[in-house]
C-alpha positions in Angstrom: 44.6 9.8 9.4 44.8 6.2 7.7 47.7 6.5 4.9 47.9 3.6 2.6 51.6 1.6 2.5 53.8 3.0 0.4 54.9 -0.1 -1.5 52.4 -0.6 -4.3 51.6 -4.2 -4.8 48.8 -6.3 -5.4 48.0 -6.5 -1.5 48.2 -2.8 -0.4 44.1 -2.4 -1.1 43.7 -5.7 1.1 45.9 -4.4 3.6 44.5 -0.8 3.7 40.9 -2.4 3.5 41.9 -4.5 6.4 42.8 -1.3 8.8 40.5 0.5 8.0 38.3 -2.4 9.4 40.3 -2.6 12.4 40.0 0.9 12.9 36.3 1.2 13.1 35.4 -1.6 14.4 38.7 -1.4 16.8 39.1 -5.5 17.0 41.2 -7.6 15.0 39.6 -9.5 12.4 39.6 -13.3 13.3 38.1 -15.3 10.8 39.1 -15.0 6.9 38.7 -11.7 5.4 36.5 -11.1 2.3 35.0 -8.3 0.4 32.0 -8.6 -1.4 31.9 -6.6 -4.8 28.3 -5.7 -5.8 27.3 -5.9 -9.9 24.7 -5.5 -12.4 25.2 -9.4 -13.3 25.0 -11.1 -9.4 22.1 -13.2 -9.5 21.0 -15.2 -6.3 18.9 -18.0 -5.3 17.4 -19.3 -1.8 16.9 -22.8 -1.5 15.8 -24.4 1.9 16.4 -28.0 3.4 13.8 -28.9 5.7 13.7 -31.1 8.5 13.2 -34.7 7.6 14.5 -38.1 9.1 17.7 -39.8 6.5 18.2 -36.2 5.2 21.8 -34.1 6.8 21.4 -31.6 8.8 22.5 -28.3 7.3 26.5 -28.4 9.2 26.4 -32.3 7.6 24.7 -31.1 4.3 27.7 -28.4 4.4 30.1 -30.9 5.0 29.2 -33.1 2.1 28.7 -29.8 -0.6 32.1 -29.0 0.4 33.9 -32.1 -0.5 31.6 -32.6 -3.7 32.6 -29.1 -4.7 35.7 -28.4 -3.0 36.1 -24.3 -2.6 38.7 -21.7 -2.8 37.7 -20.4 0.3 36.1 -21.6 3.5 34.6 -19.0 6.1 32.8 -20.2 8.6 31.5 -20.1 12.2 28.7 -21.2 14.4 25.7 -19.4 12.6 27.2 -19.5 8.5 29.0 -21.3 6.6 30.4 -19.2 3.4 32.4 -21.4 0.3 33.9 -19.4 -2.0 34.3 -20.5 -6.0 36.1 -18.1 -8.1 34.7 -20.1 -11.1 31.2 -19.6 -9.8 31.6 -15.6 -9.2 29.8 -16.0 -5.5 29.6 -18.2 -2.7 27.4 -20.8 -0.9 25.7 -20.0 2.5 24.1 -22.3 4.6 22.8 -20.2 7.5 23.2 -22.2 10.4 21.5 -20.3 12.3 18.1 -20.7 11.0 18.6 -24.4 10.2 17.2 -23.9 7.1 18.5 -22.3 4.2 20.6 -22.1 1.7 21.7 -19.5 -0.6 23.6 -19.2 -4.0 25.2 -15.9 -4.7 26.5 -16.0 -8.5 27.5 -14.4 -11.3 25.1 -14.9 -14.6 28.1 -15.6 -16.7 28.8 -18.7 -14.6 25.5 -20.8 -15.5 26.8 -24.2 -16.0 28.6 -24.0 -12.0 25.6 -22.5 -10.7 23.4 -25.4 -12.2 25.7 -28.2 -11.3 25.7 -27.0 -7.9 21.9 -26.0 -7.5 21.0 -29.8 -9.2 23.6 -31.0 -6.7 21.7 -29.3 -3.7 18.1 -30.3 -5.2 19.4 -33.8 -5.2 20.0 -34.2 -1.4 16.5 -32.4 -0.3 16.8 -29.0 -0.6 13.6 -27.4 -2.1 13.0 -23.6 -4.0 12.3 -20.9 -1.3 10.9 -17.5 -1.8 12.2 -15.0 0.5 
C-alpha cells in the first residue's frame, strides 16, 4: 500500500506521483519528470519541416529554437525533444522520430508566446500540417 510522506510540503505530490510511477512501471525514472495537466483552454498546433537542402534538420532546428527561446525545461532523447515555457502554458515537440514535425502545445491565454514562437518556426521552413 503506497502512503504519501508525512511531511506536507510543496513536493510531497511530485514525490508520491513519482513512486507511484516507479511502482508500476517498476524502473526508475531517468530522464526529467513531468506531468501533463489536461484543460478546457489547451490549444495545439502541428507544423511540419520538410526535407530541403540549406534548411536544419529537425535536432539542428531544435537546437536553434532552443537558444532563440531558451526554456524552463529541457526533456529530451533520441526520438523527442520536449521544451518547456511556463509563460507559454505547454511545450515544444519536435518528434525526432518521424523527422518531421513539430508541435505546439499551449494555453489560449498565452497568445502573444504562442505567435512569437509559431512566426519564429514559420520563419525557418516549417509549414501548417493537418493531422
Amino acid at each position: 500500500m503506497l502512503q504519501a510522506p508525512a511531511q506536507e510540503d510543496e513536493r510531497t505530490y511530485a514525490i508520491m506521483l513519482d513512486e507511484i510511477y516507479r511502482q508500476v512501471y517498476r524502473c526508475e525514472q531517468d530522464e526529467a519528470v513531468y506531468y501533463e495537466p489536461c484543460s478546457n483552454t489547451q490549444s495545439h498546433l502541428f507544423l511540419r519541416l520538410l526535407p530541403n537542402q540549406g534548411l536544419p534538420d529537425l535536432p539542428e532546428l531544435a537546437a536553434w529554437f532552443r537558444a532563440a527561446f531558451p526554456p524552463d525545461l529541457i526533456v529530451e532523447n533520441e526520438y523527442t525533444c520536449r521544451l518547456f515555457y511556463q509563460r507559454l502554458g505547454g511545450y515544444i515537440r519536435f518528434n525526432y522520430a518521424y523527422k518531421q514535425e513539430v508541435a505546439i502545445m499551449y494555453e489560449q491565454a498565452a497568445q502573444q508566446e504562442f505567435a512569437d514562437m509559431k512566426q519564429w518556426l514559420l520563419s525557418q521552413g516549417c509549414e501548417y500540417w493537418s493531422t
